[in-house]
C-alpha positions, 0 to 999 in steps of 0.5 A, spaced: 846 166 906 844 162 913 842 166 918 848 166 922 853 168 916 854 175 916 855 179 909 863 180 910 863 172 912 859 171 905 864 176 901 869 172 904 866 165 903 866 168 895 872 169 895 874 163 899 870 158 894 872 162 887 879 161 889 878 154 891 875 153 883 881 157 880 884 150 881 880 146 878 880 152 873 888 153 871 890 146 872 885 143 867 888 139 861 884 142 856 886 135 852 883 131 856 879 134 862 884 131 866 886 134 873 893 133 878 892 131 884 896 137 886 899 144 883 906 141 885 910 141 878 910 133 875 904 131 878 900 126 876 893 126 875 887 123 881 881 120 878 878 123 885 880 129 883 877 129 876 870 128 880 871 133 884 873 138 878 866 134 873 862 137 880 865 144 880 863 146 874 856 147 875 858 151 881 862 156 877 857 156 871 852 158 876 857 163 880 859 167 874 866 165 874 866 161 868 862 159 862 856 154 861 860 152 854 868 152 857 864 147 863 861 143 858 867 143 854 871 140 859 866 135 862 866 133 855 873 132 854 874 128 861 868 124 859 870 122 852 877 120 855 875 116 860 869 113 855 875 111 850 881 110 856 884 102 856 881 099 860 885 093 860 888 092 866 893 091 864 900 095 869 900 100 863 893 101 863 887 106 866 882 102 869 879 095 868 872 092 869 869 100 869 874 102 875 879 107 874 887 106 877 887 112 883 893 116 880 894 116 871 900 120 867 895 127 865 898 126 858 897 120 856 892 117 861 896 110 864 898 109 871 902 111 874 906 110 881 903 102 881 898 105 884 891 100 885 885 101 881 881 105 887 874 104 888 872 109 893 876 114 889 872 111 882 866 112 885 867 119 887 870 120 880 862 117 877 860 121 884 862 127 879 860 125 872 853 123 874 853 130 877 855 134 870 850 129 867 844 132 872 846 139 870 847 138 863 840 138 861 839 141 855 837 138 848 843 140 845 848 134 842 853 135 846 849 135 853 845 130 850 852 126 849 855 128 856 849 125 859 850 117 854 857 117 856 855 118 864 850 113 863 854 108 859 861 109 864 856 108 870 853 102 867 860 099 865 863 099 873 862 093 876 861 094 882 859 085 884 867 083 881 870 089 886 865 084 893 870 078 890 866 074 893 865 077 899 859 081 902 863 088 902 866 092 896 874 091 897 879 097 898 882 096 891 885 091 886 893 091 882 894 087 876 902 083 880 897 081 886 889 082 884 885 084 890 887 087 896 887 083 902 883 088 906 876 091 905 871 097 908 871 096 915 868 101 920 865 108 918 869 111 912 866 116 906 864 110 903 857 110 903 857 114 897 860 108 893 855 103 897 850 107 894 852 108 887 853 100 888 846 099 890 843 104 884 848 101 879 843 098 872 847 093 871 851 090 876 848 092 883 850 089 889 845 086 894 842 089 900 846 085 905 853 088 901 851 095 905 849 092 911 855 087 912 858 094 912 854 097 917 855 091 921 863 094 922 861 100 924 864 103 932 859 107 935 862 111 941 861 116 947 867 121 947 866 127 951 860 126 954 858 125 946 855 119 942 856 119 935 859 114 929 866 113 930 871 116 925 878 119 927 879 124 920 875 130 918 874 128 911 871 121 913 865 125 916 865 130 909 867 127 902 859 123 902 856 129 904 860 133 899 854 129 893 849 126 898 844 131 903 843 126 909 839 131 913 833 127 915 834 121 911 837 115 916 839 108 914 837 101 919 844 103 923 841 111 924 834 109 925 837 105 931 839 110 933 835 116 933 841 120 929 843 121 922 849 121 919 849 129 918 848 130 925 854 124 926 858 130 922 856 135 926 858 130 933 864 129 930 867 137 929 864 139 936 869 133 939 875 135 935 874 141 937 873 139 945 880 135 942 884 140 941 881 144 947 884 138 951 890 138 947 892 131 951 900 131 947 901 139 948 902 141 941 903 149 940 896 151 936 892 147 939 885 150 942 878 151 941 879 155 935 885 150 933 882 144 930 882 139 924 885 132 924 885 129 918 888 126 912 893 131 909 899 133 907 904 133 913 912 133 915 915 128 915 921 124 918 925 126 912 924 133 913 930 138 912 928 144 914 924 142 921 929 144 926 926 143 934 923 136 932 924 129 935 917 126 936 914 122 929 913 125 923 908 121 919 908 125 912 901 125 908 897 121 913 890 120 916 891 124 922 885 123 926 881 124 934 882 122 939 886 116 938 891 119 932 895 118 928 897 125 931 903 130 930 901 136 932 899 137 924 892 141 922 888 141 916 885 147 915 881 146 909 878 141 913 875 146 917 873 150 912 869 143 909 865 144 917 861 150 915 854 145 913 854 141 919 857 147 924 857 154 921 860 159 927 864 153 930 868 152 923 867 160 921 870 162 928 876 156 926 878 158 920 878 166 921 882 165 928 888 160 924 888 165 919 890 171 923 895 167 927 898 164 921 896 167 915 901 164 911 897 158 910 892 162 905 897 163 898 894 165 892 887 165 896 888 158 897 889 154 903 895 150 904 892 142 906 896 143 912 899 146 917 904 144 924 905 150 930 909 145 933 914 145 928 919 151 926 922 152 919 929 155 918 926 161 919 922 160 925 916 160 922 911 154 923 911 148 918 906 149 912 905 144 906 907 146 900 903 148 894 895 146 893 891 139 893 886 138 889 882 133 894 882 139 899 881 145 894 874 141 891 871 139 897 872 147 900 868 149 894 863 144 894 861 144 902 861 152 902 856 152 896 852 146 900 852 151 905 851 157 901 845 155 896 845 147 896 847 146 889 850 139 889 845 136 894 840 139 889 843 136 883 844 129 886 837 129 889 835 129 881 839 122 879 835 116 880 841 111 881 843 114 886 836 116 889 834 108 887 841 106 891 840 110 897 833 107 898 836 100 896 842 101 902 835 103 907 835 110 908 828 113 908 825 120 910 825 126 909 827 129 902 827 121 899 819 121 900 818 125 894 819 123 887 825 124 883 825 129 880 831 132 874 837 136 878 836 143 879 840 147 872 
């Protein structure tokens, strides 16, 4: 427990944590280990998601909400599809080259929705099985089989094909049209797939493929306040869910006497300074109403918003201060803050819990919400059902906080550790050596 979490905060962080897990929980296919993007009936699997859920595990294990055997019962099943998985690239396929189509059928495993082969969401999906790989230690045969096939699934992603040809990593690839005509620029959540890039044994990127990167990178001052430039909250949470970047900087960081950890906390205090100002007047918004980012929202579609005439943008990135922005807030994005800025994100959620209880079903928050908009029955707008992106990153980030388990684990892999210092990061916890992930 920090310093400034209060019992009741713990309690209520526990119960937050162990609904969020009950996600990955109930919607699991045993078969497979497969896991839906939402509880929404018919949907289909994210391979994101699974990364999530393969991270998850440990921390029910060490919680006491599920045991070691069912955890390891459900790594092994996810490992072993994606070991076998068609990896053809053909339309009807799984993957290709080692990487994984973003959104597959959860009983067959194809894809589906001519979704791309997705390489940030195939790296937070290895993200996830190096993570089971680090704790699942023991010498038993199947934790020992868990850890061959985590090792032989990283080592099979080629991560030089997905630069083609280039200096950067492209976004994703489809079979009708091959890469897709744009790659990463400016900062995003995908230092943990540069990484993974670099420390790859078998088809590493160069050094130069980080940087030319970074090179893109938009440093700003909002608010009086310099900080690395990204709109979502997400963007600011998804690599911090595996890598602890407190005291670890890159050329970028060093320059300029900052690391990305404080980047994310820079970002929550601007976000919060945004809704204070609300510039466009939406209802909610104030310094304890805040959270933009990539989520589910109204659309322009909507049947049941009444009062609204403005643009609507559906599930989208919404972010600070340039928007995209339709008066729809992520709570669990809030709730994901809770590592770089505990009493801000703690104050947030409490107080959109209390003016808008309806946004926690069945002790889960709904991806979003939008004060601004009234349903049939006056009510504000609230997204329907749960994500598991959203789910998964809540429970990781309060565990970060709680005990730093992910971290811990994370810190014990050597191909993410060697590709961290590959990209240039240095200090603080990489000066010691590797050691095995806490389990």
């Amino acid at each position: 427990m920090t310093d400034s979490a209060t019992p009741m905060d713990e309690t209520w962080l526990d119960d937050m944590q162990r609904s969020a897990f009950g996600y990955f929980a109930q919607l699991v296919d045993p078969h497979n280990g497969l896991v839906p993007d939402t509880s929404r009936a018919n949907s289909p699997v994210s391979i994101a998601v699974v990364g999530f859920a393969l991270s998850s595990y440990p921390v029910g294990v060490a919680r006491g909400w599920m045991s070691r055997a069912d955890a390891l019962r459900h790594s092994l099943a996810a490992l072993r599809f994606l070991r076998d998985s068609d990896q053809s690239g053909t339309p009807q396929a799984t993957g290709y080259k080692g990487f994984y189509y973003h959104f597959l059928d959860i009983h067959s495993g194809a894809r589906v929705w001519q979704s791309e082969l997705s390489m940030i969401d195939t790296a937070l999906l290895i993200a996830g099985v190096l993570a089971a790989a680090s704790y699942f230690g023991d010498d038993t045969p199947d934790e020992i089989e868990l850890r061959h096939i985590a090792d032989a699934l990283y080592r099979r992603v080629d991560w030089c094909w997905a630069q083609d040809g280039g200096d950067t990593i492209r976004q994703g690839w489809k079979p009708e049209c091959g890469f897709l005509h744009y790659g990463w620029e400016g900062y995003s959540e995908a230092i943990v797939l540069y990484a993974l890039a670099m420390g790859s044994p078998t088809h590493p990127i160069s050094g130069h493929g980080y940087h030319a990167w970074t090179a893109t990178y938009q440093w700003e001052n909002l608010y009086d306040g310099d900080f690395l430039y990204a709109g979502p909250l997400f963007v600011h949470h998804f690599s911090h869910a595996w890598i602890d970047f407190r005291g670890i900087r890159d050329a970028f960081m060093r320059e300029k006497c900052s690391d990305y950890f404080e980047n994310s906390r820079r970002a929550v205090l601007i976000q919060r300074e945004y809704a204070r100002l609300n510039p466009y007047g939406f209802a909610g918004y104030d310094e304890s109403g805040w959270g933009l980012s990539a989520c589910d929202g109204p659309s322009d579609e909507q049947q049941d918003v009444a009062n609204e005439t403005r643009r609507l943008f559906g599930y989208a990135a919404r972010g600070v201060p340039y928007g995209p922005d339709d008066g729809t807030l992520s709570a669990p994005a809030v709730l994901a803050s809770l590592p770089f800025a505990p009493e801000i994100a703690l104050e947030g959620i409490h107080s959109m819990l209390l003016r808008y209880p309806q946004i926690l079903t069945d002790g889960r928050l709904a991806s979003a919400f939008n004060p601004s908009l009234a349903t049939a029955d006056g009510a504000a707008w609230v997204s329907a059902g749960h994500y598991g992106l959203d789910q998964g990153i809540v429970l990781m980030m309060i565990e970060n906080h709680r005990s730093g388990l992910i971290w811990q684990l994370m810190r014990g892999c050597p191909y993410l550790v060697d590709g961290l210092r590959r990209a240039g990061f240095r200090g603080g916890w990489l000066l010691q050596p590797t050691h095995h992930g806490a389990r």
